[in-house]
C-alpha positions as CSV (number, residue, x, y, z in Angstrom):
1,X,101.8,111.9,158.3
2,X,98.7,110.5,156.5
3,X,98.9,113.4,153.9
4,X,103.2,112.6,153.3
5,X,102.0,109.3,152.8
6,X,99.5,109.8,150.0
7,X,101.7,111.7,147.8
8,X,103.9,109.6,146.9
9,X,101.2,107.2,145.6
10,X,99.7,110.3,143.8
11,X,103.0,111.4,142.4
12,X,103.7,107.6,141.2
13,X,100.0,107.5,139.8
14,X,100.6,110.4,137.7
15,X,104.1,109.3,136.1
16,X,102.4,105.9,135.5
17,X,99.7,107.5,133.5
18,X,101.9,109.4,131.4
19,X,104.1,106.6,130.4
20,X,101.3,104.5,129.7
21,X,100.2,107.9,127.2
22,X,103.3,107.9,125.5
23,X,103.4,104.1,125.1
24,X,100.0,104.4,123.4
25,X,101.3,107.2,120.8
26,X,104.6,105.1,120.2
27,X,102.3,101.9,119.2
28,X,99.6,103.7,116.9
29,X,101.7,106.4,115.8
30,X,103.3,104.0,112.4
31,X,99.8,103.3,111.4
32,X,98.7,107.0,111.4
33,X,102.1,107.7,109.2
34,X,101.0,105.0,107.6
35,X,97.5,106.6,106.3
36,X,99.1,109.8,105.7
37,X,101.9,108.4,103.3
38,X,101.6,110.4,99.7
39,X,101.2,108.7,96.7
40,X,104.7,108.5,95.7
41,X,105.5,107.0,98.7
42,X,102.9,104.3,98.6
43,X,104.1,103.1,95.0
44,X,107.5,103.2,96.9
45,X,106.2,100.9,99.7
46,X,104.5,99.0,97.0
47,X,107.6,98.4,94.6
48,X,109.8,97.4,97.2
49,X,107.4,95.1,99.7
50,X,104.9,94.0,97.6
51,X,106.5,93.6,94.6
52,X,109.5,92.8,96.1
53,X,111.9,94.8,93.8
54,X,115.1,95.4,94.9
55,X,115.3,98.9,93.5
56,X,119.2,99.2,95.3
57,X,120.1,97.0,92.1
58,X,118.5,99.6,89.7
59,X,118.5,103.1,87.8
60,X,115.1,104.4,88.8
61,X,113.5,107.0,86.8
62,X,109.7,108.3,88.7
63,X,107.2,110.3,86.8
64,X,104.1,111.5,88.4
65,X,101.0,112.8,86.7
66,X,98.1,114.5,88.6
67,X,94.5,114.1,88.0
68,X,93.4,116.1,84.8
69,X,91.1,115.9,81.6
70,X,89.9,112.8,81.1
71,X,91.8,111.0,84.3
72,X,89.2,111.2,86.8
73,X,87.4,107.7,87.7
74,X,84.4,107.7,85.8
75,X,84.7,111.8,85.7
76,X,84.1,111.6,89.7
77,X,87.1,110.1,91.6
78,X,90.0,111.8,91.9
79,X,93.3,109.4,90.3
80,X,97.1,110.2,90.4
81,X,99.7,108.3,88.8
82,X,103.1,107.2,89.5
83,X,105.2,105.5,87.3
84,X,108.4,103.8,87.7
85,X,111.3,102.8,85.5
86,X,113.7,100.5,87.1
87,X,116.6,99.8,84.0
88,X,119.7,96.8,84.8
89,X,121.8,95.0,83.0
90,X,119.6,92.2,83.0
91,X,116.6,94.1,81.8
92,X,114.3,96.9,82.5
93,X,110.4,97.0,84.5
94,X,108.1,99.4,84.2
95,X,105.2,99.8,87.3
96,X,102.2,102.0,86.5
97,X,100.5,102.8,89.8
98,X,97.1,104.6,89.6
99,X,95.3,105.9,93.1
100,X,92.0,106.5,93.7
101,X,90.4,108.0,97.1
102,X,94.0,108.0,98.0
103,X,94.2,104.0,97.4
104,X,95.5,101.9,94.9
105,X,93.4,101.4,92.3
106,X,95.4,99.4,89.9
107,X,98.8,98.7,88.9
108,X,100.4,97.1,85.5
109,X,104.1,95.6,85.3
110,X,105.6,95.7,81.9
111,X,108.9,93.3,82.4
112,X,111.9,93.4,79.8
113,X,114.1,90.0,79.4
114,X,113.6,86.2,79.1
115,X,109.9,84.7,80.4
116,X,108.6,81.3,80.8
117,X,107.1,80.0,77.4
118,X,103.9,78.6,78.9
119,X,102.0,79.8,82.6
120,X,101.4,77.1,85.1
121,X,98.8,77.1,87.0
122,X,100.1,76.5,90.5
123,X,103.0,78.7,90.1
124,X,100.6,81.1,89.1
125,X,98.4,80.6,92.1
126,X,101.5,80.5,94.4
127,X,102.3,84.1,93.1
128,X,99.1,85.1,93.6
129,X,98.9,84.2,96.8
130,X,102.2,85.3,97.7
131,X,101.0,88.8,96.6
132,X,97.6,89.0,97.9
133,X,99.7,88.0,101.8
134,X,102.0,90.6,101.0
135,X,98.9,93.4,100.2
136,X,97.0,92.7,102.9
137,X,99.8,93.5,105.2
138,X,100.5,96.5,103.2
139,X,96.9,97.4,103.2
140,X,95.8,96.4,106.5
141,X,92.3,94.7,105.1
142,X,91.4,90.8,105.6
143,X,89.9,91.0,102.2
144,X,93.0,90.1,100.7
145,X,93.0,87.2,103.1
146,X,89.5,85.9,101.7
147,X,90.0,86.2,98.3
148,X,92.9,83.8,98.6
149,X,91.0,82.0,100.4
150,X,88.9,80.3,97.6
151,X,91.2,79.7,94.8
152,X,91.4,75.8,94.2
153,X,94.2,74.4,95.1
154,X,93.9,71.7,92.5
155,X,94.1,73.0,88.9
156,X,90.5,73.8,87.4
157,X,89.5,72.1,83.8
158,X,89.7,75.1,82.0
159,X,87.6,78.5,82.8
160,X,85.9,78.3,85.9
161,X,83.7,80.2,88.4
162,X,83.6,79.7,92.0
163,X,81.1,81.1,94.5
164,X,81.7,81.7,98.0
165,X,79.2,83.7,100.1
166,X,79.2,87.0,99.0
167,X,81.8,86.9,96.4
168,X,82.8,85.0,93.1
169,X,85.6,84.0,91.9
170,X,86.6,83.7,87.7
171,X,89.1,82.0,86.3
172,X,90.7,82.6,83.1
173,X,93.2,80.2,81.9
174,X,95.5,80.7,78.4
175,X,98.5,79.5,77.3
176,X,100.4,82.3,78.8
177,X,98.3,83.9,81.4
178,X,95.8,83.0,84.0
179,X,93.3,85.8,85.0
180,X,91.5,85.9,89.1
181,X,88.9,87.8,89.0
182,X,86.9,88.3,92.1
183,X,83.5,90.2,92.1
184,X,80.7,91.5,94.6
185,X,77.7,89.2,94.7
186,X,74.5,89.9,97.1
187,X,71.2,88.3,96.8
188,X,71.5,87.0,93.3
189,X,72.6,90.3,92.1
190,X,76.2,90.4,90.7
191,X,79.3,93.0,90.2
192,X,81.5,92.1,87.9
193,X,82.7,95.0,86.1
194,X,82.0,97.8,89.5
195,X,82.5,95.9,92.7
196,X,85.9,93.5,91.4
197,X,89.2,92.6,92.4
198,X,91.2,91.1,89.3
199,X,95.2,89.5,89.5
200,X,96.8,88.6,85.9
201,X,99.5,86.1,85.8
202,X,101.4,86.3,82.3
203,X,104.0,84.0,81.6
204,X,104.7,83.1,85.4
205,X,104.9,87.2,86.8
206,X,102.1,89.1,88.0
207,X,101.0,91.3,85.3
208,X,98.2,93.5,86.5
209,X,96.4,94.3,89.9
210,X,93.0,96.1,89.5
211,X,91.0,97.0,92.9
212,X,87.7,98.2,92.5
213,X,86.1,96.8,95.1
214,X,86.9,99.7,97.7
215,X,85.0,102.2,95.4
216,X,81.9,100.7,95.7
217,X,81.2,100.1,99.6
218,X,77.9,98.2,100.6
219,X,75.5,99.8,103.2
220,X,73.5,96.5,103.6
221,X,72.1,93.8,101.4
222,X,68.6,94.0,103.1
223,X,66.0,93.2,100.7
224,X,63.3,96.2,101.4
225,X,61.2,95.9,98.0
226,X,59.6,93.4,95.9
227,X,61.0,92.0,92.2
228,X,57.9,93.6,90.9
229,X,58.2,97.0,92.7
230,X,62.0,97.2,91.2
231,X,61.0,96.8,88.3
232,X,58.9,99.5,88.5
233,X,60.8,101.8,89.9
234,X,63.5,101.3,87.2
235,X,60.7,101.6,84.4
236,X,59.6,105.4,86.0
237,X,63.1,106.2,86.1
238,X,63.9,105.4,82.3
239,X,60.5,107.1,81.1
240,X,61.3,110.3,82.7
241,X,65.1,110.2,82.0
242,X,65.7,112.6,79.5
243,X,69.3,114.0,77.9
244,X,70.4,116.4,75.5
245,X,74.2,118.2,74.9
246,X,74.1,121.7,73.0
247,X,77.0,121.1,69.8
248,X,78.7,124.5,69.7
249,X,82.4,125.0,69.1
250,X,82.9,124.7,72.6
251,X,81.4,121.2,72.7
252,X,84.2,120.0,70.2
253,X,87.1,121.3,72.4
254,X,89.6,118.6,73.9
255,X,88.8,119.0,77.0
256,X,84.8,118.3,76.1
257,X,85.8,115.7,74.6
258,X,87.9,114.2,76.8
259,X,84.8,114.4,79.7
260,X,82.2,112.5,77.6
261,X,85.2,109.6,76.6
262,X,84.9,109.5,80.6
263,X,81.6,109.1,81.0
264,X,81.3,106.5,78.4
265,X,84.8,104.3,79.4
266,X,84.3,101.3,82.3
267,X,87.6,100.9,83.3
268,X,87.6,96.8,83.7
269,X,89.5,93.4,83.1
């Protein structure tokens, strides 16, 4: 009697866990997809979510270009390149998408048709913001939160820098563009051309999104050697830091040439 009893509970224990399984799969499984997606498909998501292109109302053209000569991040990381042509009546937009470490990197928006004659600043932040919502819920990172976080909500006199924690903040204002730059900061030391995030606002559209940060992430910011001792170790290093390049036939071949206009370009805003 005892042992009819018991397996029913055992039997209902067994279906519960198994549903409770399958419910876990069904929640996570979008943001696995999600991390898989292909590059194409990312600057798909972008266009029409981020950028909030209706691409239903277009003729859409997409080119890809894999990583070769000369397209590598600093001759080291890995970029591909999407780029889309959406034509209308009204005017055409080109998007430039460029991945690195299977993230976006950077993308520039080339608008045809009439713009605003001058920028404003607090439409500009408003777009800004409005995008940077709109990537973090693409990208799943509260970054995106704390960089809009510290633009002013008043309009700045003119260029202006503002420091928050372990981060800065640039502004660039013209009379047809204003330019957020965000960059790493730890300990006095400063990032601005590695470790940035930078938005361009030209004429009342976003213009160009360049993320950096994510290549360059920070073990700690512990302190473990003195100013003096730094300096030393940076003195050694450039004493005994020696470098030559053999010019043979070879050397002047594109594709040489290509690698050492790598190693010398900083790609920055």
């Amino acid at each position: 009697m005892n042992k009819n009893n018991k397996t029913p509970k055992k039997l209902f224990s067994i279906i519960l866990s198994i549903l409770l399984i399958m419910s876990t799969v069904y929640i996570f499984a979008p943001n696995v997809r999600a991390a898989e997606l292909t590059p194409q498909q990312k600057a798909q998501t972008l266009t029409t979510e981020v950028l909030g292109f209706d691409t239903t109302k277009y003729e859409v053209q997409v080119e890809n270009y894999e990583n070769g000569a000369g397209m590598d991040y600093l001759c080291i990381v890995p970029q591909y390149i999407v780029a889309y042509t959406l034509t209308s009546d009204q005017g055409g937009v080109q998007l430039f998408y460029t991945f690195a470490n299977n993230n976006l990197q950077m993308v520039t928006i080339y608008k045809d048709g009439p713009q605003q004659e001058r920028s404003n600043y607090f439409r500009d932040v408003t777009a800004v913001k409005d995008f940077l919502a709109k990537y973090q819920n693409y990208a799943g990172n509260s970054l995106y939160a704390q960089l809009g976080a510290i633009i002013p909500a008043e309009r700045v006199p003119g260029n202006s820098t503002v420091n928050s924690e372990n981060m800065a903040l640039e502004i660039t204002l013209t009379d047809d563009s204003t330019m957020f730059k965000w960059y790493y900061t730890a300990n006095g030391a400063v990032a601005p051309y590695s470790k940035f995030v930078t938005l361009i606002v030209e004429n009342g559209d976003l213009s160009a999104f360049v993320d950096n940060w994510q290549l360059y992430p920070v073990g700690n910011t512990r302190i473990g050697i003195s100013r003096d001792e730094a300096l030393a170790v940076a003195l050694e290093a450039a004493r005994s830091h020696a470098w030559s390049l053999e010019v043979e036939a070879s050397s002047l071949s594109v594709e040489n040439l290509m690698r050492l206009m790598c190693v010398g370009k900083l790609w920055f805003l």
